[in-house]
N, C-alpha and C positions, 0 to 999 in steps of 0.2 A: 564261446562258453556263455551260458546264461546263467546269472545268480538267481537263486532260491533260497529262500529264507526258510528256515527248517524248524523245528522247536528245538534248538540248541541257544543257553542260555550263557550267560557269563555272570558270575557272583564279584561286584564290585563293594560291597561293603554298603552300600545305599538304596540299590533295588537287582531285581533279577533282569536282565534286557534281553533282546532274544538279538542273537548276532546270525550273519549268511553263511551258508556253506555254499558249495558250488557244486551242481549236475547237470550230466552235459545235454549238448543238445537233443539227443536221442532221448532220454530218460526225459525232457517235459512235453517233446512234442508229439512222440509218437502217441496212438491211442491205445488206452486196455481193450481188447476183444470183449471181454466182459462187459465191457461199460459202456462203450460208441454205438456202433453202426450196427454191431448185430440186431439192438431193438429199437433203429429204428425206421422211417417207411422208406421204402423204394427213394432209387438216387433223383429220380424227378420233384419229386414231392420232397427230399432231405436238401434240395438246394435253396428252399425258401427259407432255410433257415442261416445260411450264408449271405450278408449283404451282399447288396447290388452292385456296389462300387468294387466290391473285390469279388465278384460273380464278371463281371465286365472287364477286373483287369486292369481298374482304374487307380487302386488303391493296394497295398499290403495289410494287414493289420499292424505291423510294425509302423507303418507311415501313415495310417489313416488317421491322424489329426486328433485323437483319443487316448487320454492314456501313454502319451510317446515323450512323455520326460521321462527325468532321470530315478524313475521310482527303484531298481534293481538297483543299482550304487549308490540310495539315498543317504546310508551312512558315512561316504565319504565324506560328503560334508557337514556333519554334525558330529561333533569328540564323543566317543562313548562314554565318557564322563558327563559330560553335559545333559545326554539323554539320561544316564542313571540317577541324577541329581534331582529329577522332576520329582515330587510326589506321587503315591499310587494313585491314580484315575479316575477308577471305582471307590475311593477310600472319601478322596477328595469331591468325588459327586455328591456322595452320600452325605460329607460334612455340609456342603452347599445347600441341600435340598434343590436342586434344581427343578424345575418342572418341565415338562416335554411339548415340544409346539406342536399345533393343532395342523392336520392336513391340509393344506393347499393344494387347489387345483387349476392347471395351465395346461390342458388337455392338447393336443397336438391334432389337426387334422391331416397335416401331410404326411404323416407315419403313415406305411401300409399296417394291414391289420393281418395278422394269421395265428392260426391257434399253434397251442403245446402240441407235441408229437401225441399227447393222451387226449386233448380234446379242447375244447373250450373252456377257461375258468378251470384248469387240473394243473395246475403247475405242482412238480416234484421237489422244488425249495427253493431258496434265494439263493444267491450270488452279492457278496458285498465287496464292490468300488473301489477306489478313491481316484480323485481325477490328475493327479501327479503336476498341477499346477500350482506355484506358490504363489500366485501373484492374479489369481483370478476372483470373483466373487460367485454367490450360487446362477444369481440373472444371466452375469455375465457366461455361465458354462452352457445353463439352456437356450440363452441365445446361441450361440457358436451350435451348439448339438443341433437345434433346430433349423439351422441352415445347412447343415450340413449331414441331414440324416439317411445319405445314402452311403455312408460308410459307415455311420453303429448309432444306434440310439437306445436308450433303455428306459426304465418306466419312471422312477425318479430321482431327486438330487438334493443331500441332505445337509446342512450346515450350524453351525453353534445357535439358531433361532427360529429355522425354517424348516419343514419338511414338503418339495414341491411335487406333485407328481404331474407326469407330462405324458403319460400315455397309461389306458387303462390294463392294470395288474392282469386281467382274466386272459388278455392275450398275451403273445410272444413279441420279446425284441431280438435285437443283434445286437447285444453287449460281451460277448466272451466267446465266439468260436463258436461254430455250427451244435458242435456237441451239445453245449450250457446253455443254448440257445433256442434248443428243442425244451427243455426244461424247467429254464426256474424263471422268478421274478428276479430280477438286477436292479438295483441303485448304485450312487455313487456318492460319496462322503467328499465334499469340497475341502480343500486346505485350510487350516487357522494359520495364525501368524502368532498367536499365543497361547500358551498354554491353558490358560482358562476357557478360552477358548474351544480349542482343542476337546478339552474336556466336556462341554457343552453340545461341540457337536455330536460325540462320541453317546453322550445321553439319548440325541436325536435317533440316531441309529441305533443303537440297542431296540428303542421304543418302538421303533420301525421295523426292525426284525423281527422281534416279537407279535408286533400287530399282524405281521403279515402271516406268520405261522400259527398264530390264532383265526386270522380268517378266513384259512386252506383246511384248517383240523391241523395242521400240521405237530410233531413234537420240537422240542429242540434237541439238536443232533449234527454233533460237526462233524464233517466230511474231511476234515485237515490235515489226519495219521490214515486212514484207510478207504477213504475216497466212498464211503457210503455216508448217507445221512441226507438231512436238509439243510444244511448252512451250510455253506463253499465261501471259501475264498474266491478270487481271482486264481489266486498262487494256484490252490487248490483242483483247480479247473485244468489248468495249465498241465499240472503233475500226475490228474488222475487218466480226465478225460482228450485230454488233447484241441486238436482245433486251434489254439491260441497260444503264444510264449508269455502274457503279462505274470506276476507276481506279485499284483498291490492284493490289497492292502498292508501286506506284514512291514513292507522296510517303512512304510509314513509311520507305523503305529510306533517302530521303536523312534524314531526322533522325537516321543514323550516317555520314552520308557514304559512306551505300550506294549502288548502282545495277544496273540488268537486266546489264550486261554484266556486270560482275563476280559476277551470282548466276551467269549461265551460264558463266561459267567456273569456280566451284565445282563446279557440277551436273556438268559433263565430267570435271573432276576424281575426282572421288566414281565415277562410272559406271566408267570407265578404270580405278580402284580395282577396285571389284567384277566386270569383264570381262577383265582383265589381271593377273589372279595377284598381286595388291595386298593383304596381311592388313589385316582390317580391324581386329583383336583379336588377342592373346595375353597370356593370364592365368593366374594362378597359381591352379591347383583341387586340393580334394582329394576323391578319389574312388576305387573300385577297380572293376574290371571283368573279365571273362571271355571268351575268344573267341565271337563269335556266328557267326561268318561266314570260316572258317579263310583261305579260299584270298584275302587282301588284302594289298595291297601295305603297306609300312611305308616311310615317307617320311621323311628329313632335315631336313625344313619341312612345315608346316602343309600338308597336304594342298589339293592346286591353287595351292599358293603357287608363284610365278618362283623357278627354282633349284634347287625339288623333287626331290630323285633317290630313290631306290628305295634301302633299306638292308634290306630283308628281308620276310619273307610273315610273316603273323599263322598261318600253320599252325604254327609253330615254336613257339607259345603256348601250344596249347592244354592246357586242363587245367590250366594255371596260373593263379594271380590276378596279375593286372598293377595295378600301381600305375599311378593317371592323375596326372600332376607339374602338364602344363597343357593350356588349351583354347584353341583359336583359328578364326579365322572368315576363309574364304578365297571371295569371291562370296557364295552359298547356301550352302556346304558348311561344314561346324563337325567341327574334328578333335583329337584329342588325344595328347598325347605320353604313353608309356609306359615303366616303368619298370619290370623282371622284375628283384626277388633284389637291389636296391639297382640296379641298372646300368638307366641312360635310355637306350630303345630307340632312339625314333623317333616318328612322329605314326599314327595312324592314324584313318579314315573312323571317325566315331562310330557311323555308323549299321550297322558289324562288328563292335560291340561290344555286350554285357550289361553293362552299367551293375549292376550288383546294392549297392554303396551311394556315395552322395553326402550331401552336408554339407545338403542341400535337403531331406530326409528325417527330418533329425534335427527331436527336438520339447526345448523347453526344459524342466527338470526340477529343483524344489528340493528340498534331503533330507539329512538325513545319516545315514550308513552307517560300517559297518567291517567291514574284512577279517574272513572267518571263523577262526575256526583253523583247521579244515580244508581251508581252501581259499589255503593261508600259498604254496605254491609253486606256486599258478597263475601266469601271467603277466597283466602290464601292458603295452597297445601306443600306439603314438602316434597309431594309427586303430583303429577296429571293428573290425577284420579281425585272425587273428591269423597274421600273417604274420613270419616268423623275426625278417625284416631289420627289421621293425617295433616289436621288443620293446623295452620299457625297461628291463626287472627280474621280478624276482616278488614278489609280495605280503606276502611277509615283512618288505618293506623299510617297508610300509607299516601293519605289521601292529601294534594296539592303540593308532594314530592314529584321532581323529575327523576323516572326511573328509568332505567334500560331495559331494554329484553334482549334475551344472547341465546336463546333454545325454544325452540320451536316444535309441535307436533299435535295429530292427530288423535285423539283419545274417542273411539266409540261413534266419528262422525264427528267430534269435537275438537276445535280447533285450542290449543291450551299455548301461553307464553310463558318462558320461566324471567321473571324480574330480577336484577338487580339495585340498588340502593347504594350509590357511587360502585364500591369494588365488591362489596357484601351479596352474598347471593341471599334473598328475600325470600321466595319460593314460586309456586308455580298459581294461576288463575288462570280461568278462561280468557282468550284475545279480547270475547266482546265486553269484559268489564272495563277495557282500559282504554284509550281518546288518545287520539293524537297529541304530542307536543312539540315545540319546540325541533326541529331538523334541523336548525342552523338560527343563529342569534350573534351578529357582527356590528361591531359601531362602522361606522357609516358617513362620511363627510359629504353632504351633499344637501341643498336647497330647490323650495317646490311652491305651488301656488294651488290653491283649490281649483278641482276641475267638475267633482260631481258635489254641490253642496252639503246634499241633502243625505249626509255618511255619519253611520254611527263613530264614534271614538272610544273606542274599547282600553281597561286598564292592561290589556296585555296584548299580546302577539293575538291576531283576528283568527279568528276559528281554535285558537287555543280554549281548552277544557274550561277552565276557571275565570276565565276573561270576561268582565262585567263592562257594561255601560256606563260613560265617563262623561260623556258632552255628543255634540254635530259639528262636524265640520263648515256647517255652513257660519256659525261665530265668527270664522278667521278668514272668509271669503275680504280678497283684498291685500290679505299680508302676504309678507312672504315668514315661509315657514323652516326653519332649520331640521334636517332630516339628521336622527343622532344613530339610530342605529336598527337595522332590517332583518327582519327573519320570516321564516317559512317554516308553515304548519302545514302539512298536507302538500298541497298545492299550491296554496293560498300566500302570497307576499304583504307583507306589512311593514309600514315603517313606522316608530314612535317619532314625535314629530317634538319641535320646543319652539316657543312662538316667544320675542322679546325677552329670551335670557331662560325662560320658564317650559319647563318639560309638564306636554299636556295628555299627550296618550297614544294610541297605536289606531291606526285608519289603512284600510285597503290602499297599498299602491294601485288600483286599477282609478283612486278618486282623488291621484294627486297629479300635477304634472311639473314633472321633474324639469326646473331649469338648469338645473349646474349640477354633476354628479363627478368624482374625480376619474371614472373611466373615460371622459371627455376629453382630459387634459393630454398634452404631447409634450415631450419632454423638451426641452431648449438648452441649448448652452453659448454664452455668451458675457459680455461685463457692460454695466449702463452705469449709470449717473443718472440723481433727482437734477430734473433742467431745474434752473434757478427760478422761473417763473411758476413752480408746480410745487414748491416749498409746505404749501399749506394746503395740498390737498393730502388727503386721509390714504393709510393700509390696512388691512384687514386680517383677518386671522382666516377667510375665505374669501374666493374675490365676487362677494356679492358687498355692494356699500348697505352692509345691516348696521347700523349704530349699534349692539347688542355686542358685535363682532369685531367693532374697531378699535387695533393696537396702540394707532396715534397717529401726529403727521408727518410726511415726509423731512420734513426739516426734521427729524430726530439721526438721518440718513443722509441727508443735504453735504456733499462735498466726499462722498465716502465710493471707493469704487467697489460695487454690488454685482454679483454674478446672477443670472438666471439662469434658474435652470427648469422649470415647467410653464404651461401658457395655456390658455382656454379663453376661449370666444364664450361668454354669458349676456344671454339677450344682444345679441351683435356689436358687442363692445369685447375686444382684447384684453385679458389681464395678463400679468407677466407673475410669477412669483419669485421674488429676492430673498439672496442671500446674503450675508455680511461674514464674511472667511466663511466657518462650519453654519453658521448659527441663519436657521431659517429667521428671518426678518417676519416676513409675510408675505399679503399680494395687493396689487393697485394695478390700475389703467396703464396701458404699454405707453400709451399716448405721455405718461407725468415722466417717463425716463428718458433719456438722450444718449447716444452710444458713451463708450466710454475705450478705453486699451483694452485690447483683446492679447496684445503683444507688449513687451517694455524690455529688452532684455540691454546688458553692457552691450560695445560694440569697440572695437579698436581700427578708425580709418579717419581718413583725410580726405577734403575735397577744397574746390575753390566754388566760388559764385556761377552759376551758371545763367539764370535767369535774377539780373537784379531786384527789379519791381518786384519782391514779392516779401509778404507780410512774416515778422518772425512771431511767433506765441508764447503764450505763457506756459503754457501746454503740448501736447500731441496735438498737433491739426486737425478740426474734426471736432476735440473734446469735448467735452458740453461747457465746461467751468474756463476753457483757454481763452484769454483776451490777449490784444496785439502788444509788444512790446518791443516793436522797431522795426526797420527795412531790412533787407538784404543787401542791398545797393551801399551801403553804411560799409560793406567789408570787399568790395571788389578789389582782385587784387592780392587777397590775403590767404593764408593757409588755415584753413578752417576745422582743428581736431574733433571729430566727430563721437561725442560720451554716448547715447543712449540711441536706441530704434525702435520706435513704437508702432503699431497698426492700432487705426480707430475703424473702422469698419474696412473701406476698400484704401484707406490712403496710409501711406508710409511716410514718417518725417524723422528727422533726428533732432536730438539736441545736439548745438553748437557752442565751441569755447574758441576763444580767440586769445592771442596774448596769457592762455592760462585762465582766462575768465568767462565763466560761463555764462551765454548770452540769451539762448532761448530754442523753439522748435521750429524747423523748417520744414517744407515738403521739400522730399526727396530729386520730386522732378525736378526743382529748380537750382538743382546742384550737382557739379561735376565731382564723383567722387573718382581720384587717383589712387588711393591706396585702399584697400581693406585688407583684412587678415585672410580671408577666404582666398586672396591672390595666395598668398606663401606657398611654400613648399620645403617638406623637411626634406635635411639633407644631415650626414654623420660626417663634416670635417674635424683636419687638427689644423690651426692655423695660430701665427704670431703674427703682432703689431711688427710692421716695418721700420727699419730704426727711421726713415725716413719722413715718419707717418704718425708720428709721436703727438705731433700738436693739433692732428686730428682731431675733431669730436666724437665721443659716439651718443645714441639719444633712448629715451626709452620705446620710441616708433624709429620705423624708417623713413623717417621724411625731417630735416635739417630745420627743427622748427627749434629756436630759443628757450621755445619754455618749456623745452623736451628734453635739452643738453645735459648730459645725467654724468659730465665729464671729458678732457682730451685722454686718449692713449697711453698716455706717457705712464697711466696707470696701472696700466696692465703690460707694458712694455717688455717684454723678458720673457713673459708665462706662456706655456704650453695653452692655447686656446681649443675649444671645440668649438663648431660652427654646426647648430642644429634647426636652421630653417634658412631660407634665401625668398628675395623675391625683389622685382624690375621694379621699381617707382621712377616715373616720368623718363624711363630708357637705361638709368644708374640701376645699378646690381648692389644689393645691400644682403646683408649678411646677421643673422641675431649670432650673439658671442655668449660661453659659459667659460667661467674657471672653476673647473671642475665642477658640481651640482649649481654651483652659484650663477643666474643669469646678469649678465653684464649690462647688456644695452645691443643697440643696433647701429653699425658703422658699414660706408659704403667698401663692400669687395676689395674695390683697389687700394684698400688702407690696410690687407692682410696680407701676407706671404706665406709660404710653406713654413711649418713646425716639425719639427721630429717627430718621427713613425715610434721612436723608441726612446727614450731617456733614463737610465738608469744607475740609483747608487754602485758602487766598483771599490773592490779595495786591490791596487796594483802600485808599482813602483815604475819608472819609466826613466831613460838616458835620451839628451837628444840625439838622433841619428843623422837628420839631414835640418840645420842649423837652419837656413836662407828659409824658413818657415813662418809665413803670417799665422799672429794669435788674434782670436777672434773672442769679441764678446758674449758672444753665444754658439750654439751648434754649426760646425761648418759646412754649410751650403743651405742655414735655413734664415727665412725673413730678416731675424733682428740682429741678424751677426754682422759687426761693424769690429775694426780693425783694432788691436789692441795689444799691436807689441810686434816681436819678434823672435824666433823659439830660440837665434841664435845666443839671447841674450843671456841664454841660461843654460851653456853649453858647458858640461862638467860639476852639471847637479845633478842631486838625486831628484826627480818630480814626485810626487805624488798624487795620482789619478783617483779620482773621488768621484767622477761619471761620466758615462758614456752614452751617446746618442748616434741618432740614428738617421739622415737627411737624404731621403733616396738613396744610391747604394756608398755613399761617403757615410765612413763609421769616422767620430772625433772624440776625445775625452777634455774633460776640464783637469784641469791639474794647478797643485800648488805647492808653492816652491817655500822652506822655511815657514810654514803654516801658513800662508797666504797665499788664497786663490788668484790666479795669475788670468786663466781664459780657457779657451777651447783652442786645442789644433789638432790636426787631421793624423789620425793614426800611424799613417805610412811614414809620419817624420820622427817618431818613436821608437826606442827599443826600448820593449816592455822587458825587464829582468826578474819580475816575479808581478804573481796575480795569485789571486785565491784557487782558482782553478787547478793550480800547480802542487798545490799542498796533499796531501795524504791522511785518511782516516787511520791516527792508532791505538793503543789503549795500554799504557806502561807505567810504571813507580817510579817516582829519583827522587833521588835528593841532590840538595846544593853542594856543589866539588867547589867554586872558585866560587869566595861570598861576594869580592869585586866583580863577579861578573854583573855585565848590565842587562834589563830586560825593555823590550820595545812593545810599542803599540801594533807593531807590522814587522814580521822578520827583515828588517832593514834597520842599521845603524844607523837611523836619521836624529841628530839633535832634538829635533820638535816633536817626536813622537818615544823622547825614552822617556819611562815611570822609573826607572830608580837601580839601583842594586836588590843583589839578592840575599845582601848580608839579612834583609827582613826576611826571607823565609828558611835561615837557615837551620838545621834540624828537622825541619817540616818534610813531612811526607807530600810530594804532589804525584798528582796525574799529568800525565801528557797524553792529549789526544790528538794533535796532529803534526805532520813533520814537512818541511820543503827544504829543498838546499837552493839557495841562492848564491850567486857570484859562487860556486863549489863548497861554499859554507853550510853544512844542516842545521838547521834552526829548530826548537822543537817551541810548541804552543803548551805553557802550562795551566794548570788549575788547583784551585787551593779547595779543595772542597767542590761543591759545586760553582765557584764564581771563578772567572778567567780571569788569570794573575798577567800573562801576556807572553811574547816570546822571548828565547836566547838563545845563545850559541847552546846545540846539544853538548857541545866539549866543557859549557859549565856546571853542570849537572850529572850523575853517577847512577850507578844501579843500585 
């Protein structure tokens, strides 16, 4: 079944909508005998009006890529609430005043061309679209259409701003089925995504429909209830004539609460416009023109406008320039209002006019210019044209300003610019009143020497307009000359020049020659030192030695480490330019600097002497400022903790401490370093001090140096260790230690043992089970556990287990006997008789039955853990939330409120 949208409405209380019915497929596709094939020609000649693609077999019109959304079920997805809720369309145009867009043309050459079944240029009415795409744009449909125009293309394609056409009206397309195709003109209405939209486009088309049956003779006449007339739907086409199933346009129209009547009553609208002296347009243009066509009437309105009278003939013109004020659109006809000498004539026929310039003509143009001097009392007009009433001034006013010009054009063979005056538009004069200036105007760091003496020095930029005669460069033949800042006039380069502190004037760079400019300069990066011997040589604010230009001497820098970081060779001498941290210093000769640390950073390592003879410094080796402060050969023998590592250009040295006292810098080559950090390697142990291993040291390096010793063992003797780096120093395994976040020190390997994988708080009770039981100081089978008793000795107590640990697969508890922690032994020699694990989640009321009863810290009768009787809570309501029986006793766990009061026999307590 194929849905048809019918003129069947639904009244929602908001608008009338036009809802589907449904007819089947016989009733759209068969053809009326009346209507089809009887008139029209022989089946050879009637198959040019069937595309080629579905001539061939290629395509269906179902699938041919046109039109093949969901336009027949487009109400499913929009509420008929929502559609009804829109405003009326036409109500809403009209509150809008919209205006209607001008034709565009994107003519197609790959379209075949064939007439109407009646002839050339006879079509028997439109056909209006839509292209059942939500999600396309107009470009984007004519493109797709035009690739693909051997399955359907039609004449053009309309949207909320455009009206494009792509193939010419007088002939035939394949938009609707062989029948419509003989026929009419087709377009197609592009999707909006908004209702304003929408409505915009829907303007477009009307306007279009109308045009188009204006310019056939055509009337308006819907074909949509009895399949005669000149306005078809899609639908329409489908229902009367056959050839095709589509139905658009009706289901888009109601997803705004549109419908066929209300288009045709747009489209009559629109037509009655353009047939009935209805402007379609009036706008505000600027232009000027000449009589073409003397003997024409001048009218009070828009030329064929309702009301139009006759105010005077265009012969009364001629030979004048008439100002065009504005333009308007009456049917076909386009007219303008004219304005002689300041005074608004009237309108007249455009096409009795010479247009000689419009705003359409002008080209955009960047630049700056300035008034000549001689050119000081021409005039300025507010158009191209120089017409009296037009003038704003003369040139004087504007004269030794830098202007812009931004509009450009030809007026009569004359070339005119429009100036601005910074942002302000100023008006329009001929090009040739106005001089170059100024293209570019930059300061300029850079020094020069007279090359052609015999050079004017101008007070401005050379070949600029207003630029006077100052002095010769030949005065300054000898100096050197500071170059502050360059610009370009024309062609032409200049630079202003300043000679001993003093700014003289502007001279062709063609009569200077540039020694030092900073595009010579190469960037550097590096650190130097003033050599001590170069203290009282000079920097510069550029690296020319200009007394005019200098900062001060280097002894203001003398002992400070300076970065470089730019370099320029001037007249064959090197400068360097210095930095001090941010702050540019200046520049001086590379030759007054001497390296400096390029590198300094901490360093954590040991060495011993490797090459004695050799000098220690006061500094990095290398530095410019390091002088000697003792041998090497002084420490042979000894353990050398190595603080600092520096690079001075290619050589690496450290600073040395001996005994904890810092000595000075070595080269690296002459030293055997055993330990660095860079050996290490992390590692995630748990480890304990060996009870054995107590009077160990540990240090803050790995290497057993004195003044390193940060402590023995004995300190940490007990504690759960982690072990998070390791590393070999001279064959020994050394080990860095943490107690918990805290770093310890570094102690060798074999001064640790195994820790507990596990250690944890326990709340249990315990009997001995097997007597002949070692108690141990710590966890049993890990490092620090040394002997400390015997479990028999405590045979026919209660223990209490307070934690549990974990030593490879030996589990052990500490326990204490009479509140006193006694040691660790090995679980197996245990019987546990209650643990927390035993107990029960419950949630009950009592109160106290026996006030003598006693309450414990642990369901266990043990002296050391009772808090009292219960004669203190008696009357009280508690809670009990948990229960265990022990030794066949139930204990219950009370609470007084929210605070745990502790346990007791459940037999002292009641419901």
């Amino acid at each position: 079944m194929k849905i048809l949208l019918h003129s069947a409405f639904l009244a929602t209380g908001l608008a009338l909508v036009a809802i589907p019915s449904v007819a089947s497929a016989d009733e759209v596709n068969t053809p009326r005998p009346h209507d089809t094939t009887d008139d029209l020609k022989s089946a050879d000649e009637q198959s040019i009006y069937v595309p080629q693609a579905i001539r061939e077999g290629k395509v269906t019109e179902e699938n041919d890529g046109f039109e093949d959304g969901t336009d027949t079920n487009v109400l499913a997805d929009v509420p008929m609430l929502r559609a009804a809720g829109y405003p009326d369309v036409n109500s809403y145009i009209k509150s809008k005043n919209f205006s209607t867009a001008s034709i565009e043309y994107q003519l197609k050459s790959q379209f075949p061309k064939f007439n109407y079944r009646n002839g050339y240029g006879k079509p028997e009415g439109i056909v209006l679209h839509e292209t059942a795409n939500n999600n396309s744009t107009i470009q984007n449909e004519i493109d797709y259409m035009s690739g693909n125009w051997q399955n359907a293309f039609v004449h053009t394609f309309v949207d909320k701003s455009r009206i494009i056409q792509i193939h010419p009206t007088d002939n035939a397309v394949w938009g609707a089925g062989q029948y419509a195709n003989a026929r009419f003109v087709q377009f197609e209405l592009v999707r909006s995504k908004t209702f304003d939209d929408f409505a915009r486009s829907i303007n477009n088309y009307a306007y279009y429909s109308a045009y188009l049956l204006t310019k056939y003779n055509m009337k308006v006449d819907s074909a949509e209830s009895d399949g005669k007339g000149t306005v078809w739907s899609h639908n329409a086409v489908t229902k009367y004539l056959g050839g095709t199933t589509h139905t658009d346009p009706i289901g888009y129209f109601n997803q705004y609460g549109y419908n066929w009547n209300s288009m045709m009553s747009l489209i009559q609208e629109k037509y009655d416009q353009i047939n009935n002296g209805v402007i379609q347009y009036d706008k505000v243009i600027w232009a000027y023109a000449r009589v073409k066509t003397p003997n024409t009437v001048i009218y009070s309105k828009p030329t064929g406008a309702k009301g139009a009278t006759s105010v005077g003939n265009l012969s009364s013109y001629s030979g004048k320039q008439m100002r065009l004020v504005r333009e308007a659109k009456v049917g076909n006809t386009i007219s303008s209002q004219i304005s002689v000498d300041g005074k608004v004539i009237g309108y007249v026929n455009n096409a009795s006019l010479d247009i000689f310039y419009k705003t359409a003509n002008e080209t955009s143009l960047s630049g700056y210019r300035m008034v000549k001097t001689a050119n000081q009392n021409d005039g300025y007009y507010m158009l191209p044209v120089a017409e009296p009433v037009d003038k704003k001034g003369t040139l004087k006013d504007l004269y030794n300003k830098v202007l812009t010009v931004d509009r450009q054009v030809t007026v009569d063979g004359v070339v005119w610019n429009r100036m601005k005056n910074g942002s302000a538009i100023v008006g329009w004069t001929k090009a040739s009143n106005l001089g170059l200036t100024v293209s570019t105007n930059d300061i300029i760091w850079a020094y020069a020497r007279v090359k052609t003496a015999n050079t004017t020095i101008y007070s401005g930029p050379v070949d600029f307009a207003t630029a006077v005669s100052v002095g010769n460069l030949s005065s300054y033949s000898g100096k050197q000359m500071r170059l502050v800042r360059q610009a370009r006039v024309g062609n032409t380069i200049s630079s202003q020049i300043s000679v001993d502190g003093k700014v003289v004037g502007w001279v062709n760079n063609n009569s200077l020659d540039i020694f030092y400019k900073t595009a010579n300069e190469t960037s550097l990066s590096g650190y130097r030192m003033v050599k001590t011997a170069n203290q009282n040589d000079g920097y510069y604010m550029l690296p020319v030695a200009e007394p005019v230009d200098k900062k001060g001497t280097l002894k203001d820098l003398y002992n400070k480490v300076l970065t470089v970081d730019r370099q320029v060779t001037v007249d064959g001498v090197v400068w360097n330019r210095m930095k001090n941290g941010t702050a540019i210093a200046g520049w001086t000769k590379a030759s007054n600097l001497g390296l400096t640390v390029s590198t300094n950073d901490i360093i954590w390592a040991y060495a011993r002497v490797k090459t004695a003879n050799t000098t220690i410094y006061s500094g990095p080796v290398d530095f410019a400022t390091a002088v000697s402060v003792g041998n090497l050969s002084s420490y042979s023998g000894k353990q050398m903790r190595l603080v600092r590592q520096a690079r001075v250009g290619n050589t690496i040295s450290s600073q040395i401490s001996v005994d904890g006292k810092v000595i000075g810098w070595v080269n690296n080559s002459a030293l055997n370093i055993f330990y660095k950090s860079a050996n290490e390697k992390v590692v995630s142990l748990k480890r304990m001090v060996k009870a054995t291993s107590q009077g160990e040291g540990y240090y803050m390096l790995p290497v057993a140096e004195a003044a390193d010793k940060r402590g023995t063992l004995k300190n940490v003797y007990g504690k759960d260790l982690t072990v998070d780096r390791e590393v070999t120093v001279d064959g020994v395994v050394w080990q860095r230690m943490k107690d918990g976040s805290n770093l310890v020190g570094w102690t060798k390997a074999s001064n640790l043992g195994v820790a507990a994988s596990s250690n944890n708080v326990i709340w249990a009770y315990a009997r001995v089970k097997t007597a002949n039981t070692p108690i141990y100081s710590a966890p049993v089978g890990s490092a620090a556990a040394a002997s400390a008793g015997n479990l028999s000795s405590y045979s026919g107590k209660q223990l209490r287990l307070i934690r549990e640990a974990k030593v490879g697969t030996t589990t052990s508890s500490q326990f204490s006997v009479d509140g006193k922690v006694i040691g660790w032994v090995n679980n197996n020699s245990l019987n546990v008789f209650y643990k927390s694990s035993m107990e029960k989640i419950i949630s009950v009321k009592r109160t106290v039955k026996n006030t003598n009863g006693e309450y414990y810290q642990l369901p266990v009768p043990e002296p050391v853990d009772r808090k009292g009787t219960l004669a203190a809570y008696a009357g009280k309501t508690l809670t009990v939330d948990r229960e265990v029986t022990v030794d066949g006793a139930v204990w219950n766990r009370m609470k007084d409120g929210s605070t745990i009061v502790g346990w007791t026999l459940a037999s002292n307590l009641k419901a």
